[in-house]
N, C-alpha and C positions, 0 to 999 in steps of 0.2 A: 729442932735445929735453932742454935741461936740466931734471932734478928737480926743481930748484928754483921752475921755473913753472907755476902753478898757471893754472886756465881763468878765474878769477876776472881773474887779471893782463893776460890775453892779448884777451879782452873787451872792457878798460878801454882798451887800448889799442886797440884795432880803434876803437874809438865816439870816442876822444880825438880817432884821425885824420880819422875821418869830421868830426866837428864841427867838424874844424882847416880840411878842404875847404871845409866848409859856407860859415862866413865869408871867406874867400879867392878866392868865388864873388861873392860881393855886395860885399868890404874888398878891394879891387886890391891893398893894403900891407901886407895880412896875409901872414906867412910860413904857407902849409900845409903847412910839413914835417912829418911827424908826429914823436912824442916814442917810440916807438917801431913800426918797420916788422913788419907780418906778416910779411916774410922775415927778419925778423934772428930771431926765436923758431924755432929748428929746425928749419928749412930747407934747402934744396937750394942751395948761392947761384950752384948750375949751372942750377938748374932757375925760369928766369926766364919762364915759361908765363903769361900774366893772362889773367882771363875780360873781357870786355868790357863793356859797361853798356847794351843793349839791352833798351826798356822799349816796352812796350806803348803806343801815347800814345793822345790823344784824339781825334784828325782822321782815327778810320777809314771816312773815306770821307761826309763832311760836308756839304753842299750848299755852293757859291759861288756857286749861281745871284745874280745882282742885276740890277734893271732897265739895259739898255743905253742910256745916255742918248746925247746928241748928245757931249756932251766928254769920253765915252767912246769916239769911234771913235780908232781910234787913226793915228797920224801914221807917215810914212815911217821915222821914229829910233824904235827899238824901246829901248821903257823897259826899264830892267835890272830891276825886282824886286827890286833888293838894296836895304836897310838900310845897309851899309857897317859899317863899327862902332858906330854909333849904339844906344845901349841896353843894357840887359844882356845877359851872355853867357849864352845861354838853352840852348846844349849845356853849359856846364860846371856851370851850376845845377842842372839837371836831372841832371845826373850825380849830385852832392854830395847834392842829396834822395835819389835813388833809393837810392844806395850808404846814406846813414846810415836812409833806411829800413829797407832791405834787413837793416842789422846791428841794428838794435832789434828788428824782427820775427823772425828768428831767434834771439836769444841774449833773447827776450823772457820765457823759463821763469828764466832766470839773474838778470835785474833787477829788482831789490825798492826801485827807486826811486818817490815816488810819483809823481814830475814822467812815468814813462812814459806811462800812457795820452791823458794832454792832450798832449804832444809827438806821439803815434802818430796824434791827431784832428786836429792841425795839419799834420803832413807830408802827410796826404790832404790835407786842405785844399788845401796850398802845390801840390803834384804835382798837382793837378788842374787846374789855370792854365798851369804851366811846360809841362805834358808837352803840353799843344794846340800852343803853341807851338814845342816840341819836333816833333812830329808834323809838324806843316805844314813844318817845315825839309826833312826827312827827303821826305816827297811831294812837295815841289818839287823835288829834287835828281833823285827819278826821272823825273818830268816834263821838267827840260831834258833829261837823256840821252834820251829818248825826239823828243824834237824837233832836238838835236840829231844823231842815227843818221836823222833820214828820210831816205830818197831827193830827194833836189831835185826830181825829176820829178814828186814827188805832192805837192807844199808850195804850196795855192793860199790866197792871201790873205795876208795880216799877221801870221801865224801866231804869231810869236816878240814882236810889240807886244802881242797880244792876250793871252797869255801873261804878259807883264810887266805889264799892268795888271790883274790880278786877284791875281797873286802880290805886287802891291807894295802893294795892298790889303788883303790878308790881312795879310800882315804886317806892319803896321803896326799892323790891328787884334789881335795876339796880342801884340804886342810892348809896346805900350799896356798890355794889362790885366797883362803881367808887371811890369813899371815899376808900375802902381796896384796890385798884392800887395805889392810888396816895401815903399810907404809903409802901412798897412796895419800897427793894431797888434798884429793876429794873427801879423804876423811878427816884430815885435820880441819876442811872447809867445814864437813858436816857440823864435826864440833863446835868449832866459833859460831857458828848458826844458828845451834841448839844453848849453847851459854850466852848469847845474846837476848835470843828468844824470852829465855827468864829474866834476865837484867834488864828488858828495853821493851819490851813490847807490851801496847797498850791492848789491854783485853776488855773486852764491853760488859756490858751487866753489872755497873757497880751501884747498884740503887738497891739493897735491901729486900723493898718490896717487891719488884720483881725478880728476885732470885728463882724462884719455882717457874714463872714463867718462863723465863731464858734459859735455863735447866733443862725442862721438857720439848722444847723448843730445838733443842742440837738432840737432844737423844729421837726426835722424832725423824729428823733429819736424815741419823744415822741408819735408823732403822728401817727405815720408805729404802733407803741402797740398797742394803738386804735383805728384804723382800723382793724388793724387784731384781736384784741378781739369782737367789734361788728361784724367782718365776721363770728368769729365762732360760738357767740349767735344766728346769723340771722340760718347759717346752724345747730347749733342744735334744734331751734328753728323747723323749717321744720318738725321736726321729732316727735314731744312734742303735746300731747292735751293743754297744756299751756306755750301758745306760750314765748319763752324766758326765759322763767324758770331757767334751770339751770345755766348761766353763766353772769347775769346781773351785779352783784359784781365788778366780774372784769373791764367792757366795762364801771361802773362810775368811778369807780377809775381811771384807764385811761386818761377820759373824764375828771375829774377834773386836773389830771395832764397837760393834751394839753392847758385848760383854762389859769393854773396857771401860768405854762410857756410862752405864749404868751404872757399874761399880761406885765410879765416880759420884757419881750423883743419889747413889740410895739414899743418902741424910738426910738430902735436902726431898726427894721424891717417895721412900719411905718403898715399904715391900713391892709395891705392883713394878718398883724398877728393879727388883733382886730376883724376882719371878723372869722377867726377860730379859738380866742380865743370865740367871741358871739356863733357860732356853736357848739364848745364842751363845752361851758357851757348848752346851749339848751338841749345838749343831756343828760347830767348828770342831768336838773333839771326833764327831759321827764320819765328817768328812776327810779328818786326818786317819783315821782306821780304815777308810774304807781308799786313799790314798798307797798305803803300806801294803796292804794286802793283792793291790792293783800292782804295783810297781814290785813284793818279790816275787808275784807270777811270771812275771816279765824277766827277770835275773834268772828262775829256775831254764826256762826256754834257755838263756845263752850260756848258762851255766854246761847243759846238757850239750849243748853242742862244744865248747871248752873240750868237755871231756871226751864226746867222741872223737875228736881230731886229735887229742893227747893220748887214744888205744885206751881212755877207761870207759866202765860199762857206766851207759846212762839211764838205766832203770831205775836206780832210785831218784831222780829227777823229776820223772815223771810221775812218781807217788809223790814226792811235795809238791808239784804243781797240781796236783788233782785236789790236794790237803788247803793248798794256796789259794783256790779257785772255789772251793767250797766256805771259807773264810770271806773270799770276796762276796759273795753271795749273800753271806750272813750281813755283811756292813755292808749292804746293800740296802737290806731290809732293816739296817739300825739305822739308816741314814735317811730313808721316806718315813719311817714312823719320826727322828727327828724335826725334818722339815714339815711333815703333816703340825707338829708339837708348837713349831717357831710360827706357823703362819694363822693359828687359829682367830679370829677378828679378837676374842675377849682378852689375850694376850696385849691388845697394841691400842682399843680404842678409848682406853684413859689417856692417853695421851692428848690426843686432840682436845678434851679439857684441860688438861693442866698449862696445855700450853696455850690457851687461848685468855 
């Protein structure tokens, strides 16, 4: 890593790019190139590894029950559910919040800007909209696979129209309220907060020499949260007929923060931070599978009863929910061998040297 870059530098540039995403999300005609790459600062330019941007969303597992009217049975042409491109693009939004979340809240000991805390009360804000919508993409995708893998021999009724009329319901309704956030002066606020941010705000660690220490020092930070978020999932867990239920939200977010942060910082902290950024990305994509497969067990239930109050036969509901629930099981068990993965002491105890 060159000397000459300081953590202060490297920072400014992570949150430059993030921000640069941010508007290139919602401005079609914005260039998000960033002004400079976390790979160009000391890097491997062999070592082209990304964590992925798996985020906890909101549609874990949400009711879609609605009254079955008459011009709700559905007709021989099975409605697609798709949007088409109408709308905004609710994965690349959702990324661009999570990621400049992700880098405010970690490098958040570093920023002495005052525009941070009202930008940190807005991206919750904003992420709390996106990510439902977010979510329900994600649960629909395992739903078609799931109807599309049946056996034809157990497929009774309309199966695929019934399907398509509550998923093109949903989505319309989350798509909707992302469209009313983004007119919404809180998000023009977010913005001026997040363009200030990089224009105005003083960021600490401009001494060189200590680059590495202030480096390890916010990732250690981030990563003590989650840890102690997945401890307290594991122990409420314990307690729970479904296992981890209440606090998984948390323990991604987290988990996409340790990634993001890492990421950041591999150049200056070198593999043992690309080993725990690959880990807490592991964990966060562990908990979003094991999210999807929670939440379409939960749809096939109101699905099934949909159809019994509409005169169709609900038996093939109940072979996806068994399909659904054997799934969940499986990302059960990908989601403790994760967190067993993320919490091992050899994973996390360089840091307490580097940062010291």
């Amino acid at each position: 890593m060159p000397k000459t870059v300081t953590a202060a530098t490297l920072v400014l540039a992570a949150i430059r790019d993030r921000v640069a995403a941010l508007h290139a999300a919602v401005e079609p005609e914005t260039d998000p190139t960033p002004v400079v790459e976390d790979t160009e600062i000391g890097t491997d330019p062999h070592d082209d590894e990304s964590t992925g941007h798996p985020d906890f969303g909101g549609d874990g597992g949400s009711s879609v029950t609605v009254p079955a009217t008459e011009d709700e049975t559905p007709d021989d042409d099975p409605a697609t559910g798709s949007l088409g491109s109408e709308g905004p693009d609710v994965e690349r939004l959702a990324e661009a919040l999570a990621d400049l979340e992700a880098v405010v809240t970690g490098f958040a000991s570093l920023i002495e800007g005052g525009e941070l805390p009202a930008l940190r009360a807005e991206l919750a804000w904003a992420r709390s909209t996106v990510e439902e919508a977010r979510a329900l993409d994600g649960t629909v995708d395992v739903l078609e696979e799931l109807v599309e893998d049946l056996d034809p021999t157990l497929r009774q009724g309309p199966v695929e129209a019934r399907v398509g009329i509550v998923v093109a319901s949903r989505n319309a309704e989350r798509r909707d309220a992302v469209t009313s956030m983004l007119a919404q002066p809180e998000w023009t606020s977010l913005l001026a907060h997040a363009d200030q941010l990089v224009l105005t705000a003083p960021i600490g660690g401009r001494k060189p020499k200590h680059t590495t220490r202030v480096l390890a020092r916010a990732l250690a930070d981030a990563d003590a949260a989650a840890r102690e978020a997945a401890a307290a999932a594991v122990t409420e867990a314990q307690g729970s007929d479904r296992a981890g239920e209440p606090r998984l939200a948390p323990v991604a977010t987290a988990a996409h923060t340790v990634a993001t942060t890492a990421q950041v910082v591999r150049g200056a902290l070198g593999k043992q931070a690309r080993k725990l950024a690959d880990a807490a990305d592991a964990l966060a994509g562990a908990l979003e599978e094991r999210r999807r497969n929670e939440a379409v067990a939960h749809w096939l239930v109101d699905l099934a009863d949909l159809a019994h109050r509409a005169g169709e036969p609900s038996f093939t509901y109940g072979v996806l929910h068994a399909e659904a629930r054997a799934r969940r099981i499986a990302a059960d068990e990908t989601l403790a061998a994760a967190v067993t993965a993320y919490t091992k002491p050899k994973l996390h105890k360089w840091l307490d040297a580097a940062g010291s």
